[in-house]
LUMBA-260185 format. One record per residue (C-alpha): residue in three letters; z negated, x negated, y negated; residue number from 1. Coordinates in steps of 0.1 Angstrom, whole numbers, plus 5000, padded with zeros to 4 digits. Layout:
LUMBA-260185
REC     r     pz     px     py     k
REC   ALA      Z      X      Y   NUM
...
END
This chain:
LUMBA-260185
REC     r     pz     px     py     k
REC   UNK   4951   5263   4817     1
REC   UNK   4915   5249   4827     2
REC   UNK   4913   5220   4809     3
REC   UNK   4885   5201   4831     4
REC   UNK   4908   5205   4858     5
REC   UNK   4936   5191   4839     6
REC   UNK   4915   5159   4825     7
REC   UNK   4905   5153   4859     8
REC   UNK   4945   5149   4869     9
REC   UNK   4945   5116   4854    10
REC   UNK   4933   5090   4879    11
REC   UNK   4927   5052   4879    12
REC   UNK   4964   5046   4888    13
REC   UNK   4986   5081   4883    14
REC   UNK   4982   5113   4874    15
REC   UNK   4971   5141   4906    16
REC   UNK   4957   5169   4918    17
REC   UNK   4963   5203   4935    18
REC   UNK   4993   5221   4924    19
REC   UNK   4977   5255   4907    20
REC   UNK   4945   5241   4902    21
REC   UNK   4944   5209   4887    22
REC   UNK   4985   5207   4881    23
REC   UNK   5010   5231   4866    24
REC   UNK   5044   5234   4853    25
REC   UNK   5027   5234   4817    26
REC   UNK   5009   5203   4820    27
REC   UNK   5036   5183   4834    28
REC   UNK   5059   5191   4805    29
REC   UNK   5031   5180   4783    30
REC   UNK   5031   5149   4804    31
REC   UNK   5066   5145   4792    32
REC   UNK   5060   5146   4760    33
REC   UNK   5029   5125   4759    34
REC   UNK   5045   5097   4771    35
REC   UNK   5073   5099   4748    36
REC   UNK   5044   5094   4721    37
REC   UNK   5024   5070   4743    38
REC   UNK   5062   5051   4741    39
REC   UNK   5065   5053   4704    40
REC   UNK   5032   5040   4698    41
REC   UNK   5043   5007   4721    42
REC   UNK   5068   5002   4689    43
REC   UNK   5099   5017   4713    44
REC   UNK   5133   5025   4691    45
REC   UNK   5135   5061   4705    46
REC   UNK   5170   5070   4706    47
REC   UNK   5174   5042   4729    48
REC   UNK   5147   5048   4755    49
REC   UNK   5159   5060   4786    50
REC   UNK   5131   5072   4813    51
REC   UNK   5143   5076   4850    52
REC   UNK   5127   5101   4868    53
REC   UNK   5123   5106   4905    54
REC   UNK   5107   5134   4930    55
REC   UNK   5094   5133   4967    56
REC   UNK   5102   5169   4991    57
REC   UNK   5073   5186   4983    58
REC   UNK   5081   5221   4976    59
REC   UNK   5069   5222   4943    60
REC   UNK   5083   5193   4930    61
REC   UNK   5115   5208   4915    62
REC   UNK   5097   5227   4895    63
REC   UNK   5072   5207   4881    64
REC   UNK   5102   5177   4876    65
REC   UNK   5120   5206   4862    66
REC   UNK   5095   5206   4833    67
REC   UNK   5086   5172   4831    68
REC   UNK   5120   5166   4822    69
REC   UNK   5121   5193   4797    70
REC   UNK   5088   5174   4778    71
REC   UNK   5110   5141   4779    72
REC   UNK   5143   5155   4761    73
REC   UNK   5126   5182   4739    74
REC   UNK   5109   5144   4724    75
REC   UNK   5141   5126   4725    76
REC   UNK   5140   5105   4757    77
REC   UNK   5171   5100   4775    78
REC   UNK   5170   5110   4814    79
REC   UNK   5182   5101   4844    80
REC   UNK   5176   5119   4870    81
REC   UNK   5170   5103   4906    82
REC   UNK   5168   5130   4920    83
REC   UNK   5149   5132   4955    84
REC   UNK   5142   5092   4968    85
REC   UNK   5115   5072   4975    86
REC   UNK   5090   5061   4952    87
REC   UNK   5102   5024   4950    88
REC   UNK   5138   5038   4946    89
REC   UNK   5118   5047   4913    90
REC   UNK   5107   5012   4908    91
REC   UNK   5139   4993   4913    92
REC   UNK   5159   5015   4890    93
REC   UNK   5144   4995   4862    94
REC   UNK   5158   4964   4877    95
REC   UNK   5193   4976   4883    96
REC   UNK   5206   4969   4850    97
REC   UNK   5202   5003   4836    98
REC   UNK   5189   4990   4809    99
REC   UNK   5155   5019   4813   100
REC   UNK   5126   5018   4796   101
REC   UNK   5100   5030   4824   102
REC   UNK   5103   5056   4854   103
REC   UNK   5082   5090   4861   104
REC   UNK   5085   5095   4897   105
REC   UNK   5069   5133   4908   106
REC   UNK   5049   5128   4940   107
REC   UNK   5012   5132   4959   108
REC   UNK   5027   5100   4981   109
REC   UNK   5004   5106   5014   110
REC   UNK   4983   5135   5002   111
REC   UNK   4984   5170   5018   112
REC   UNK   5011   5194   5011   113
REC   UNK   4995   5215   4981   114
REC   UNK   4986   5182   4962   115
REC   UNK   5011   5165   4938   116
REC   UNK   5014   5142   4904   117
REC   UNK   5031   5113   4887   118
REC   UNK   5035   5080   4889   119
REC   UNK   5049   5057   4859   120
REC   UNK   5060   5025   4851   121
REC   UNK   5066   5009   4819   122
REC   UNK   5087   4979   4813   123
REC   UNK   5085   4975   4852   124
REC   UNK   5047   4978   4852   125
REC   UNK   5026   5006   4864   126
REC   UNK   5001   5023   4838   127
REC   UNK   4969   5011   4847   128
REC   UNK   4934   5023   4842   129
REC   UNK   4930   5025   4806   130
REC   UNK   4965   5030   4797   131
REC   UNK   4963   5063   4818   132
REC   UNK   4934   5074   4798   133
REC   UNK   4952   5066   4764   134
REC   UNK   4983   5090   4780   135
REC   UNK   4957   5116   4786   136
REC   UNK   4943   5115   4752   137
REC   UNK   4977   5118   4740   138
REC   UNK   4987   5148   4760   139
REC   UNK   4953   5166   4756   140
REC   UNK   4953   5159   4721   141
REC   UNK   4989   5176   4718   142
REC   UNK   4999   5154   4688   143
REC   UNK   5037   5152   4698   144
REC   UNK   5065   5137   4684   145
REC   UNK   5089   5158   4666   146
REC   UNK   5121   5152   4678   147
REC   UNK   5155   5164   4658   148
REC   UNK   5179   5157   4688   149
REC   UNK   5174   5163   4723   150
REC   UNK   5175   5135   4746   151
REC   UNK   5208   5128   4768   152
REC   UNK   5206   5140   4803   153
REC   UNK   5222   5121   4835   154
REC   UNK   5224   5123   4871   155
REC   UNK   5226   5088   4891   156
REC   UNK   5226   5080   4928   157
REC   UNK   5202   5054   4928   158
REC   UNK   5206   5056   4969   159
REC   UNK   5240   5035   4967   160
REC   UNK   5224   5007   4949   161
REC   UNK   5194   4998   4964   162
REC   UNK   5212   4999   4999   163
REC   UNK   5242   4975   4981   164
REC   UNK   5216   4956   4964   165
REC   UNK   5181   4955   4983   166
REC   UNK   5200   4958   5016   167
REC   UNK   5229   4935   5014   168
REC   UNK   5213   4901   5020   169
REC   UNK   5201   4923   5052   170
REC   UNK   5234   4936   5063   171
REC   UNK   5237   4924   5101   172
REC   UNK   5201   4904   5106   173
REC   UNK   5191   4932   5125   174
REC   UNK   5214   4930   5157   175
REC   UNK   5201   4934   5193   176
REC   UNK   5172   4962   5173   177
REC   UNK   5164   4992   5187   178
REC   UNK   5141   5012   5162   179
REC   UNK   5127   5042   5162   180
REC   UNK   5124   5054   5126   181
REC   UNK   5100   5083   5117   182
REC   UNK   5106   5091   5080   183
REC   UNK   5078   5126   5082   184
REC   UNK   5102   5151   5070   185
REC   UNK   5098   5133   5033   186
REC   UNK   5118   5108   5011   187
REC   UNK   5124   5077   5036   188
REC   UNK   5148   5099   5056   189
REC   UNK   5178   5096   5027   190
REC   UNK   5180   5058   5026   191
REC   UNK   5157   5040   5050   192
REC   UNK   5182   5049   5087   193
REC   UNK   5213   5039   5067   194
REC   UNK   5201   5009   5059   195
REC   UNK   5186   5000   5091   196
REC   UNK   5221   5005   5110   197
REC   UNK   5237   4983   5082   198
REC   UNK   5216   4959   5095   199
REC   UNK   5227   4957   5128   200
REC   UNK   5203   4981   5144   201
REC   UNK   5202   5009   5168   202
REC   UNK   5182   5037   5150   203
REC   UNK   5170   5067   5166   204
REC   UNK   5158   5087   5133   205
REC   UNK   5132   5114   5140   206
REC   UNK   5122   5137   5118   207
REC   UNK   5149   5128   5092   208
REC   UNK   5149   5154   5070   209
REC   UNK   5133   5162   5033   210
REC   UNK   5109   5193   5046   211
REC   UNK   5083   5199   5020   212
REC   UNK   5068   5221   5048   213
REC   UNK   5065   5188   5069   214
REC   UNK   5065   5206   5099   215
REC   UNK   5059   5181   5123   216
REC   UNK   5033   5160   5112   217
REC   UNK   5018   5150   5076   218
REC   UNK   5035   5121   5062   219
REC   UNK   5006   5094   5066   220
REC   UNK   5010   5067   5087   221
REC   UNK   4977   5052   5083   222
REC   UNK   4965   5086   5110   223
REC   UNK   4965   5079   5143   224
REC   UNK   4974   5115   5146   225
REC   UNK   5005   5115   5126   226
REC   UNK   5020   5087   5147   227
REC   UNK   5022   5103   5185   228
REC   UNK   5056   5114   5183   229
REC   UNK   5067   5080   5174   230
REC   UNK   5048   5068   5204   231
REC   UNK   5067   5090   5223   232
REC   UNK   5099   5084   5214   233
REC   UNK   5094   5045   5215   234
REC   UNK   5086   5049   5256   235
REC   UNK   5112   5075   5259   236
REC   UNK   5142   5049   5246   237
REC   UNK   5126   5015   5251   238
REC   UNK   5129   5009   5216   239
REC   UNK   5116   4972   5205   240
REC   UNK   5089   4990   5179   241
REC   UNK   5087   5021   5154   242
REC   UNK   5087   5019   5117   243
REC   UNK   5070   5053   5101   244
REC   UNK   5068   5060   5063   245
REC   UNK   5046   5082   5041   246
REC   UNK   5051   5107   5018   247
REC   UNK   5070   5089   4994   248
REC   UNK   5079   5060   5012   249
REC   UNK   5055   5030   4994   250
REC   UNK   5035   5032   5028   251
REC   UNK   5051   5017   5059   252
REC   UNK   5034   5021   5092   253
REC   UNK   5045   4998   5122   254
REC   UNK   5037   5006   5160   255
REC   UNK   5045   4978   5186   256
REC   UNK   5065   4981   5222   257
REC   UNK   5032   4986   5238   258
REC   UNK   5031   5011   5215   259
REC   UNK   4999   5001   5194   260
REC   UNK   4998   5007   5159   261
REC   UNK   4995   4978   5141   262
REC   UNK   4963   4978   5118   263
REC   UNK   4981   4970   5077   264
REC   UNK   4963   4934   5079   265
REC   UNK   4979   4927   5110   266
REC   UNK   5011   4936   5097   267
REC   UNK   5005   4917   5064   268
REC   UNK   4994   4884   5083   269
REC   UNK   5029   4889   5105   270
REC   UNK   5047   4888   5072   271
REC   UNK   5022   4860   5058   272
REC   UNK   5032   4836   5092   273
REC   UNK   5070   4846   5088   274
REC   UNK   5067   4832   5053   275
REC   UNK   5047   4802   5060   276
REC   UNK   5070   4791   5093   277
REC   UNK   5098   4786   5069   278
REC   UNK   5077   4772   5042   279
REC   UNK   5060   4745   5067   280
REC   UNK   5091   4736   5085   281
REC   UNK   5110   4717   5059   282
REC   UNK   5074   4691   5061   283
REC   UNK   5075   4691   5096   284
REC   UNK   5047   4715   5104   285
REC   UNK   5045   4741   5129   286
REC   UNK   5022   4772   5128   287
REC   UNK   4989   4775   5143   288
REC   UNK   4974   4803   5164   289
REC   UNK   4959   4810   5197   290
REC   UNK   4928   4788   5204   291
REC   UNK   4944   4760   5179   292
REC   UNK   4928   4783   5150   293
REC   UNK   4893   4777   5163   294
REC   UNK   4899   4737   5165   295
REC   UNK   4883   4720   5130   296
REC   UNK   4911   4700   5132   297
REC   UNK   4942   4722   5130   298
REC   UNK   4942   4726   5093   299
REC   UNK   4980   4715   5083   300
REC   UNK   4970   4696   5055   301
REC   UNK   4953   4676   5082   302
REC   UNK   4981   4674   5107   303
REC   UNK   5006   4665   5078   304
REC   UNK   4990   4654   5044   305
REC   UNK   5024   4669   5028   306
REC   UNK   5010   4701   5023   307
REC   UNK   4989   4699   4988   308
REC   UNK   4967   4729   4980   309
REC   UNK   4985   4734   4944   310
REC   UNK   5017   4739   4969   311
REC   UNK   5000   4764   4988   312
REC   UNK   5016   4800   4989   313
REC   UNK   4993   4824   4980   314
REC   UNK   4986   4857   4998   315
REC   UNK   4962   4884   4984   316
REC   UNK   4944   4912   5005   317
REC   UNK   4910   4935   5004   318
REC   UNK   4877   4932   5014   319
REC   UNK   4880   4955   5046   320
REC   UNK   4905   4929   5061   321
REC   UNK   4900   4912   5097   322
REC   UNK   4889   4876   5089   323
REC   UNK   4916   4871   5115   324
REC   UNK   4935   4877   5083   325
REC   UNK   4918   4853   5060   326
REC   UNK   4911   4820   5088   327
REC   UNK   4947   4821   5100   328
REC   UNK   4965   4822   5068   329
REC   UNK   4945   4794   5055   330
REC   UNK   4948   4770   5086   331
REC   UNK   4988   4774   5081   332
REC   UNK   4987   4761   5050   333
REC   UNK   4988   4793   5027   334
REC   UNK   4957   4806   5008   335
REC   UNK   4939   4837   5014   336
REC   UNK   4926   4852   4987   337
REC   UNK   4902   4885   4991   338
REC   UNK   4899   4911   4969   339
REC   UNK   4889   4948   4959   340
REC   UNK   4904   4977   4977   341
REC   UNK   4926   5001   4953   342
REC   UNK   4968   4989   4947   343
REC   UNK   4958   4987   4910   344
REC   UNK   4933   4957   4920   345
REC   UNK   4954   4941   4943   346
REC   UNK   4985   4941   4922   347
REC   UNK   4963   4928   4896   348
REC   UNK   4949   4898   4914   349
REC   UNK   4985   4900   4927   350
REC   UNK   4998   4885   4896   351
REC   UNK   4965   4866   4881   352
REC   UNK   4973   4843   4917   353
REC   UNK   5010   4847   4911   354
REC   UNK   5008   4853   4949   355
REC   UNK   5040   4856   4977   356
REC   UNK   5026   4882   4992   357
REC   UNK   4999   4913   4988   358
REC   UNK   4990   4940   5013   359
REC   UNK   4962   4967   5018   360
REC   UNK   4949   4981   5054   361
REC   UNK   4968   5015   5038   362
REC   UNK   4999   5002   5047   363
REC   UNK   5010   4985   5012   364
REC   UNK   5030   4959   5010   365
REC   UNK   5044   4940   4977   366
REC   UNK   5067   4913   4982   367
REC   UNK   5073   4885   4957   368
REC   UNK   5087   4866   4981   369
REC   UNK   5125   4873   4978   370
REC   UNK   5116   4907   4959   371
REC   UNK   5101   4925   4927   372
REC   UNK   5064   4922   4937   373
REC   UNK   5062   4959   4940   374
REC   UNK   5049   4985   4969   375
REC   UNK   5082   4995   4991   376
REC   UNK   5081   5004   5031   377
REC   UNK   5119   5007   5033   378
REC   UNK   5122   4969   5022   379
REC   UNK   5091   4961   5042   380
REC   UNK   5108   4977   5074   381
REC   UNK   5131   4955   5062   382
REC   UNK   5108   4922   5065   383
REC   UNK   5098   4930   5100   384
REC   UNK   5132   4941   5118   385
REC   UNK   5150   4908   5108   386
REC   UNK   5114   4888   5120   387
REC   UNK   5114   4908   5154   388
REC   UNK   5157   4901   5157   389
REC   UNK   5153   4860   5148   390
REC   UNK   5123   4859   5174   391
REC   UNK   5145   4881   5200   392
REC   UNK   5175   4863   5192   393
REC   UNK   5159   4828   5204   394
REC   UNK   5142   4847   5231   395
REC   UNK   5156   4874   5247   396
REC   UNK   5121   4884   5265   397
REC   UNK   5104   4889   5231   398
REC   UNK   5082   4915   5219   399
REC   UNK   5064   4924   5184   400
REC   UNK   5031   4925   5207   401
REC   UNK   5036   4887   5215   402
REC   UNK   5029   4878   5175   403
REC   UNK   4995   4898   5181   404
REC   UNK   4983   4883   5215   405
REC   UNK   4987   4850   5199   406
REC   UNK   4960   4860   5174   407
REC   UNK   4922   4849   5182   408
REC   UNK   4911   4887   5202   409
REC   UNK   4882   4907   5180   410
REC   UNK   4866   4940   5179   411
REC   UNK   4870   4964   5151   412
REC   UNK   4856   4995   5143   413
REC   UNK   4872   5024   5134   414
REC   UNK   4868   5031   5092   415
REC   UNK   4837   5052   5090   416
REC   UNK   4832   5075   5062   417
REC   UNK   4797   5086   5055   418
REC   UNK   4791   5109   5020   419
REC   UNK   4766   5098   4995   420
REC   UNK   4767   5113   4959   421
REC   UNK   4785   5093   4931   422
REC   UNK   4752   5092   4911   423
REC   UNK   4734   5076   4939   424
REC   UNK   4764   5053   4960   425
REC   UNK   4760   5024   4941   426
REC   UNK   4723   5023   4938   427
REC   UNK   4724   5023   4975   428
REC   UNK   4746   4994   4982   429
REC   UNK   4728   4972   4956   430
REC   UNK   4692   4985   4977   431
REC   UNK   4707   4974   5011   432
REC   UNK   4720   4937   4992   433
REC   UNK   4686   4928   4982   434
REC   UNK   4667   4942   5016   435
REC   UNK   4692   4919   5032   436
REC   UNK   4684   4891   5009   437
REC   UNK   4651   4894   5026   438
REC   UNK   4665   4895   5064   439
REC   UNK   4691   4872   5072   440
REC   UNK   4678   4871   5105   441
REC   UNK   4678   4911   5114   442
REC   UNK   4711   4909   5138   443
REC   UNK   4724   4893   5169   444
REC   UNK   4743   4864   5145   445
REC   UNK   4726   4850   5115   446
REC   UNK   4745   4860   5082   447
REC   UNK   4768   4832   5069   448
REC   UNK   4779   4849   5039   449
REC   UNK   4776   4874   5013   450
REC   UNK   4810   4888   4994   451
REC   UNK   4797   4911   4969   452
REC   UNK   4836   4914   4952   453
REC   UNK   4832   4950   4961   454
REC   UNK   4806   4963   4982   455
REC   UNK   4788   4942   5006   456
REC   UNK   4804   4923   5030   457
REC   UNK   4780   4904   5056   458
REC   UNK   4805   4873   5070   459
REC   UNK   4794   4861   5106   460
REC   UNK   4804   4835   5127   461
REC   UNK   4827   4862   5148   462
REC   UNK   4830   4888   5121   463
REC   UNK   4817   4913   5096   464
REC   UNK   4802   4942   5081   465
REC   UNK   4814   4959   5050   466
REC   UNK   4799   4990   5029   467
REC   UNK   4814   4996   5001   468
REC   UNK   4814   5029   4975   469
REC   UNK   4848   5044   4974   470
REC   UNK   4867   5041   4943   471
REC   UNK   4876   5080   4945   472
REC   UNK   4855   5101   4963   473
REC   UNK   4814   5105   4969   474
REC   UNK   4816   5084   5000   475
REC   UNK   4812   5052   5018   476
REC   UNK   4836   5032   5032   477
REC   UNK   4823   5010   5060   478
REC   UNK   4838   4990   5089   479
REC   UNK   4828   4959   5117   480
REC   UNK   4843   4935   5132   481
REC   UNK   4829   4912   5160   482
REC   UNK   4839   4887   5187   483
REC   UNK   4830   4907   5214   484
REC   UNK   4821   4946   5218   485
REC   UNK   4781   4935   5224   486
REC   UNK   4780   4920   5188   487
REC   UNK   4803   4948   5174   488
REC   UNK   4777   4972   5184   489
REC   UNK   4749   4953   5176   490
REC   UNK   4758   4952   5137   491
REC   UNK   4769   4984   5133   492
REC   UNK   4738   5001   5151   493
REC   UNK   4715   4972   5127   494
REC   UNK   4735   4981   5099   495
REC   UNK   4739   5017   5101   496
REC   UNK   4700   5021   5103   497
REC   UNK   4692   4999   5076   498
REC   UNK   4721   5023   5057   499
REC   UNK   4699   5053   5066   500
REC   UNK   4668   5040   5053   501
REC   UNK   4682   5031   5025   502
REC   UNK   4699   5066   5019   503
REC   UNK   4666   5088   5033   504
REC   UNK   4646   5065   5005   505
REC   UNK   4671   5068   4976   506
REC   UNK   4669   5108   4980   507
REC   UNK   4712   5109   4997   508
REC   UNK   4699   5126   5025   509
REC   UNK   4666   5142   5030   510
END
């Protein structure tokens, strides 16, 4: 096996790579039994740790769960095996009272078909950043435990419970619902249209079954691309919206009536107002949106001095977010906290804020509120078919598009990715922030603010513009948003020539 390949498996938040390259049958049975030692160095009695272990429909996947598990028992660890579910599925096993030490679930989540890896969870928290390194260490170093007896070995439907447990305060809130449901050939398919019709709802399913091929389209929901069929069927039936899922189901993707695909902090701030109508109307309160979000006045702690600021439900979301996002959430009473891109950050600042509610523009969304806290588009599809069904049972003439008309109207870019080395990235970003220390002046708005949490971001009185250096690849991330499409243009074409200077200069690009 090439071991640089292998070490460079283990990310910031899971362990993945390309199956035959970076990944083999081999490694993951190592994998296995590192974290049987990486458990017995947490002070875990061994013959009572049980592991559940999950897999997505990649074609590979069998086999490499195949030999994870084989590196769990041959250590001792107790299975059980989930078989094929989503991801979360994974997740909520350790809170349904199965008394499991942590969860391995085998999966690439939206990443193309020939990639895969692991994701785990230890006493209901993902391994982060330096506890992955410590589980490499351990499994390079090949210092296993010696076990005497092989660990137990179970199968469980994990399906049945989460639709009795995480579905069942849902059961019938979803009535007058037609949804179209686009699982990508991968692991939403074998829960997420059950559930839906136990809500109440009319589901046409497309593209319902586990195909590690995915013939269709890849499972990303986040890709325009990937999301035309669902267009099409939406029009065809009339349905009220579409709900799409990716590879492993942690990613939910939401396209309107019209049909639009709703950008994830449009989603999230749908979610955030759902929450925050039924925390304001107990005080007597009522939401704010439309031109009322411009007016000084319309904060609700102004319009009813109920509302204290340690009261405030707290939602947490990343630096490429609309300021949409950020303004309306915090003139209805919540707080909007930003932070750094990457579901390892926001989970972390998730729980430093003990925040309701966390989303990314990906398409991940944790829900305190009512739930675990943790990344899952099947509950999520959840959240937004019972909002759409009150609204529509009030109002027959209702659409999901009516939340986002009500919303002040900007101009976004799309994401633009530009490539820069990883040894020179960050010195560029750092040259731009103190050229534009120099310039506040150099676009058609004067600079308000500078968020330097991660990356730049220049805050105007209609908008933004963000670089950052991704967290993952040798690449920029950068993205605009403006009042109208003359000051959209007018900072990206500013900022994107100040970006080239800066790059030509630092030796990026000759």
């Amino acid at each position: 096996m090439n071991l640089i390949f292998t070490e460079l498996a283990f990310g910031k938040n899971d362990i993945r790579g390309k199956v035959g390259e970076d990944l083999s049958p081999e490694l993951f049975e190592l994998v296995g039994k590192g974290f049987a030692k990486y458990l017995s160095l947490q002070g875990e009695n061994m013959s009572n740790v049980w592991v559940s272990v999950t897999q997505d429909a990649r074609l590979h996947s069998p086999e490499l769960t195949e030999s994870l598990i084989k590196g769990l028992m041959l250590s001792g660890i107790n299975v059980l095996d989930l078989g094929l579910c989503p991801t979360p599925l994974g997740y909520f096993s350790e809170y349904a009272n199965l008394n499991l030490t942590g969860a391995m679930i085998v999966t690439a989540s939206h990443n193309p078909a020939e990639y895969n890896g692991i994701k785990i969870t230890y006493r209901k928290v993902g391994l982060n950043e330096t506890e992955i390194i410590k589980l490499k260490d351990i499994t390079l170093g090949g210092n296993f435990i010696e076990s005497k007896k092989q660990g137990e070995y179970k199968k469980y439907d994990i399906i049945s419970d989460y639709i009795n447990t995480v579905g069942e305060p849902f059961f019938g809130k979803g009535k007058g619902i037609k949804v179209v449901v686009d699982s990508g050939n991968s692991t939403g398919g074998v829960v997420a249209p059950e559930l839906y019709r136990k809500m109440g709802c009319e589901v046409i399913d497309i593209f319902t079954e586990p195909d590690g091929n995915f013939p269709n389209h890849h499972p990303d929901p986040s890709k325009e691309k990937n999301l035309k069929d669902l267009k099409e069927k939406i029009i065809e039936t009339g349905a009220d919206f579409g709900i799409a899922f990716d590879g492993d189901s942690d990613r939910i993707g939401v396209v309107d009536n019209k049909p639009h695909a709703l950008p994830g902090d449009m989603l999230l701030l749908i979610y955030a107002l759902d929450i925050l109508e039924k925390t304001l109307k107990p005080l007597g309160c009522s939401l704010v949106t439309g031109d009322e979000l411009a007016k000084p006045d319309s904060l609700p702690s102004a319009r009813n001095p109920q509302v204290q600021s340690d009261e405030k439900p707290v939602f947490v979301s990343e630096v490429k977010c609309s300021q949409v996002l950020y303004d309306t959430i915090d003139k209805n009473g919540g707080r909007a906290v930003m932070w750094k891109t990457g579901h390892g950050y926001i989970k972390g600042k998730m729980k430093e804020e003990n925040a309701i509610l966390a989303g990314e523009m990906s398409g991940h969304m944790f829900f305190k509120d009512k739930y675990y806290g943790y990344d899952d588009a099947v509950y999520a599809g959840c959240r937004i078919i019972e909002i759409v069904a009150a609204k529509k049972a009030q109002n027959p003439e209702f659409k999901l598009s009516d939340i986002i008309d009500s919303l002040p109207k900007t101009y976004t870019s799309p994401e633009l990715r530009i490539a820069c080395s990883n040894e020179l990235k960050y010195r560029v970003v750092e040259e731009i922030k103190a050229d534009l220390s120099q310039k506040p002046d150099i676009f058609i708005n004067k600079i308000e603010d500078v968020i330097t949490i991660d990356g730049i971001r220049l805050v105007f009185n209609d908008g933004f513009a963000l670089i950052r250096a991704s967290n993952t690849e040798p690449t920029f991330t950068i993205r605009f948003e403006a009042g109208t499409q003359e000051n959209l243009d007018n900072y990206k074409e500013k900022f994107l020539a100040l970006l080239e200077t800066k790059m030509q200069s630092s030796g990026c690009i000759s």
